[in-house]
Backbone bond lengths (Angstrom), bond angles and torsions (degrees), N, CA, C in turn:
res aa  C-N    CA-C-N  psi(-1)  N-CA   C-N-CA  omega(-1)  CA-C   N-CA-C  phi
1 X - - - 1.449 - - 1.527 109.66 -
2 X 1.403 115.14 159.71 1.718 119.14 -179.77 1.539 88.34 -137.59
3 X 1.624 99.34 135.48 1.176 100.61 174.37 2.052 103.30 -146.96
4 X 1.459 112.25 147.19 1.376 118.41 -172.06 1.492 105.47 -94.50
5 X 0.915 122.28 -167.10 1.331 144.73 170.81 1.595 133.49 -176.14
6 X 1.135 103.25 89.93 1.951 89.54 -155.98 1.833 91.92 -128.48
7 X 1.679 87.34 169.38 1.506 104.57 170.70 1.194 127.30 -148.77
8 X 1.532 113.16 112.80 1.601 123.37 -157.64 1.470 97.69 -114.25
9 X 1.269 114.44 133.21 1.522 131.22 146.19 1.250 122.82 -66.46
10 X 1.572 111.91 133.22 1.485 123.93 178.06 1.731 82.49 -91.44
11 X 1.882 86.44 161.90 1.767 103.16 172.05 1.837 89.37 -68.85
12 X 1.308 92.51 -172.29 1.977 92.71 -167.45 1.587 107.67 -71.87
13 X 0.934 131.38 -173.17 1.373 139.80 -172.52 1.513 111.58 18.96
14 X 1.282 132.04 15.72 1.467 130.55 -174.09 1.811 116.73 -100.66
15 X 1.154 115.66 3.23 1.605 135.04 -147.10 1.482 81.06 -64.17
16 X 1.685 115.51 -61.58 1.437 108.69 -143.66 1.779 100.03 -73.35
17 X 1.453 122.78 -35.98 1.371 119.61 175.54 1.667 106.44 -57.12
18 X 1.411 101.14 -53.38 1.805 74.83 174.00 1.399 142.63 -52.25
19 X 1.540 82.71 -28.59 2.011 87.16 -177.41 1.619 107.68 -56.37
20 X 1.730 95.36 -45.80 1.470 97.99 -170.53 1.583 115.71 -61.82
21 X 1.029 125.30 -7.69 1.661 130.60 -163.21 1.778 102.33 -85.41
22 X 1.846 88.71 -53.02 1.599 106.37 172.55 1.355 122.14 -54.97
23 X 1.570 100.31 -41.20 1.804 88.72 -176.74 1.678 102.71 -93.98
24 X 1.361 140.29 -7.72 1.256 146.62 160.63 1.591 87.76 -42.17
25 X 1.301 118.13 -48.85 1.781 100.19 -142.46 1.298 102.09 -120.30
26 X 1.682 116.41 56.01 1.314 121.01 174.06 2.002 114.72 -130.07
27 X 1.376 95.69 0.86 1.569 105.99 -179.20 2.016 87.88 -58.97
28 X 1.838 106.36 158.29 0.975 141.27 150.61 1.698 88.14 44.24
29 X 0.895 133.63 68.55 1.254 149.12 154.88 2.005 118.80 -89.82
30 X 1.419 124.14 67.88 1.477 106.80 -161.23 1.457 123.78 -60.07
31 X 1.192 122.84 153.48 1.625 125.39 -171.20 1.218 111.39 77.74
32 X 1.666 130.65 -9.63 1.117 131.05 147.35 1.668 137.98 -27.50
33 X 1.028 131.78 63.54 1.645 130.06 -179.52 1.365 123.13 -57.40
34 X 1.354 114.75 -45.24 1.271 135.30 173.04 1.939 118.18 -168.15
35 X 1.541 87.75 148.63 1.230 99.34 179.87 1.566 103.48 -151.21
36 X 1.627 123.45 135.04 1.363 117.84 -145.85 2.009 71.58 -143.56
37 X 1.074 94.58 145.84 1.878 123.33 142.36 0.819 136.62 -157.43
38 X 1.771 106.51 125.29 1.173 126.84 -152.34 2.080 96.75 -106.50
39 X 1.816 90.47 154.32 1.980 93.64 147.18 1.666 103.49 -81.28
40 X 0.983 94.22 158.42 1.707 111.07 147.54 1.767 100.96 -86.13
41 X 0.909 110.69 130.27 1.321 111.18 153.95 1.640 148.07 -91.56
42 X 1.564 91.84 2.31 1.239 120.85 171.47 1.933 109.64 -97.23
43 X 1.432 117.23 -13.70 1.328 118.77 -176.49 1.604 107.78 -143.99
44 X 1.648 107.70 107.62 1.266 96.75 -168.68 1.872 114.52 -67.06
45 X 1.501 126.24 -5.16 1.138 126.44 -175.40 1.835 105.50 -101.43
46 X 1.206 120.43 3.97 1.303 123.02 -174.11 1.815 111.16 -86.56
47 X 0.918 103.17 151.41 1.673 100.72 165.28 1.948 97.55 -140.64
48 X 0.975 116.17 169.38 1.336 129.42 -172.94 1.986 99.46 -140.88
49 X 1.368 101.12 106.07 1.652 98.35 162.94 1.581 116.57 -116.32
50 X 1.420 113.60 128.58 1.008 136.33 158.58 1.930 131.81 -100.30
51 X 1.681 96.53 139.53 1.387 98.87 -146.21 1.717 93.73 -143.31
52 X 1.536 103.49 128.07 1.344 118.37 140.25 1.412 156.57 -104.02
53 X 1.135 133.02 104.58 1.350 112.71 -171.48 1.600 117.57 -110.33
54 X 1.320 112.61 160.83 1.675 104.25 179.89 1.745 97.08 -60.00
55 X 0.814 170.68 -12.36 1.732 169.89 8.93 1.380 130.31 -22.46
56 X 0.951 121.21 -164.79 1.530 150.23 -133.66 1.556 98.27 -101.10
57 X 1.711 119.56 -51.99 1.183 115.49 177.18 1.347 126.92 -91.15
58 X 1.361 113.01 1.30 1.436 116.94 141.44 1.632 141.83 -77.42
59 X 1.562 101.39 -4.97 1.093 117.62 170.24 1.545 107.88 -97.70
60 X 0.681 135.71 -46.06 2.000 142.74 155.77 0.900 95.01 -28.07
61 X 1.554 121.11 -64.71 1.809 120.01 -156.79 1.311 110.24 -68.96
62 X 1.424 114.78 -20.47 1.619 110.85 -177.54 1.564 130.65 -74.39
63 X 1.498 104.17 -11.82 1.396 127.63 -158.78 1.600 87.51 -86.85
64 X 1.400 115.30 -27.84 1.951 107.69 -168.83 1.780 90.83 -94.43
65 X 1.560 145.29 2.28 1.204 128.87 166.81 1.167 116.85 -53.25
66 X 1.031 136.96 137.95 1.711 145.12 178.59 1.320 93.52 -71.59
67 X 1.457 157.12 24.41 1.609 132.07 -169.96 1.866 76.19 -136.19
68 X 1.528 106.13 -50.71 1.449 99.01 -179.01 1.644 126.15 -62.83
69 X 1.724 103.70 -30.25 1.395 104.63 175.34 1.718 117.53 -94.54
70 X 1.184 117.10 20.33 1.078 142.62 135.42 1.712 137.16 -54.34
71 X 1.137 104.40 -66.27 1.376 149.75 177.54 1.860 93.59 -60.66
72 X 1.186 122.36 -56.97 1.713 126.54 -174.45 1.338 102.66 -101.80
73 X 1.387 109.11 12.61 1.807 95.59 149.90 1.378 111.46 -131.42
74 X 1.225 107.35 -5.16 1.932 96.62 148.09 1.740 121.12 -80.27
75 X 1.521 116.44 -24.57 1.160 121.09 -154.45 2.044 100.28 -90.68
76 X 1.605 96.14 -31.76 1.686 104.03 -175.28 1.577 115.38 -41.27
77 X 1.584 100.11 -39.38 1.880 92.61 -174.60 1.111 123.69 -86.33
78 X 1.667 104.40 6.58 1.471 108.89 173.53 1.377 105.93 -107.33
79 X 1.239 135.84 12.81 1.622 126.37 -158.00 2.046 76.13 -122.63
80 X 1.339 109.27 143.15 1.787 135.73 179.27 1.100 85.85 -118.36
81 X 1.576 141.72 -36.46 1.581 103.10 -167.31 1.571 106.01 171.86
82 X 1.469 117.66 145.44 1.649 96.49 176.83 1.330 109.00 -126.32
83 X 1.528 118.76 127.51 1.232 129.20 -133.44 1.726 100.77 -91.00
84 X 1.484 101.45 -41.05 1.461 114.42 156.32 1.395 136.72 -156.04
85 X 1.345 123.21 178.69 1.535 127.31 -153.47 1.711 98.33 -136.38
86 X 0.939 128.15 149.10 1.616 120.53 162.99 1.832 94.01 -162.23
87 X 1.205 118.10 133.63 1.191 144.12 126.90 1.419 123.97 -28.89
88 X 1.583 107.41 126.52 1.634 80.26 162.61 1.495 100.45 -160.86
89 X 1.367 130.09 178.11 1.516 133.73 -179.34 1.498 101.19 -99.22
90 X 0.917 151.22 104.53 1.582 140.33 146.04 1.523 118.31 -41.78
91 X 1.082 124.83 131.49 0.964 117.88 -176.35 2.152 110.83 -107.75
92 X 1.483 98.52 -33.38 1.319 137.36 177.79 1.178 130.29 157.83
93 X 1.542 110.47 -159.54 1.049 124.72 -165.27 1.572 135.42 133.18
94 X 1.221 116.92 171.77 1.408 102.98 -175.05 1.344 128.47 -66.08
95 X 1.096 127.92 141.35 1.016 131.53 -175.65 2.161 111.15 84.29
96 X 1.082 113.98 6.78 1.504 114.16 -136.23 2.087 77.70 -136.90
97 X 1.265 114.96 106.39 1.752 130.10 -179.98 1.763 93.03 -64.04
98 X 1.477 107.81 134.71 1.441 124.70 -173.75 1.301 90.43 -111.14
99 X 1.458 111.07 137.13 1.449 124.16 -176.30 2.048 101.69 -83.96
């Protein structure tokens, strides 16, 4: 499994339209396991997305879907900045198919 972990700032007061843009543009995504967006609750302009995919080249491939590259060109003029990125291995979990 490949899984992200990042944290992007909306410009100010834009948090809740972004969320909605992000989770608008996550239907039928394949190799998709999970994909979560969160607030920070410590930063009202922060969002936190978390992401699974069955790998790496299903996550590449998703970036050329027309619903997702959609989705990151409504969402770009609202995003100031992403504060961080992390990589990660999934190993499992709930909700999350064990090989």
């Amino acid at each position: 499994m490949h899984g992200l972990i990042g944290r992007l700032r909306a410009t100010p007061g834009n948090r809740d339209e972004l969320a909605a843009i992000l989770l608008d543009g996550i239907r039928a995504m394949p190799g998709c396991l999970s994909y979560v967006v969160s607030e920070d609750p410590d930063d009202e302009d922060a969002l936190w997305i978390t992401e699974v995919w069955d790998n790496a080249a299903s996550h590449e491939a998703s970036l050329q879907l027309p619903a997702v590259r959609e989705a990151i060109s409504r969402a770009r003029p609202l995003i100031a900045g992403f504060d961080s990125h992390v990589l990660t291995r999934p190993l499992g979990g709930h909700g999350l198919a064990q090989d």
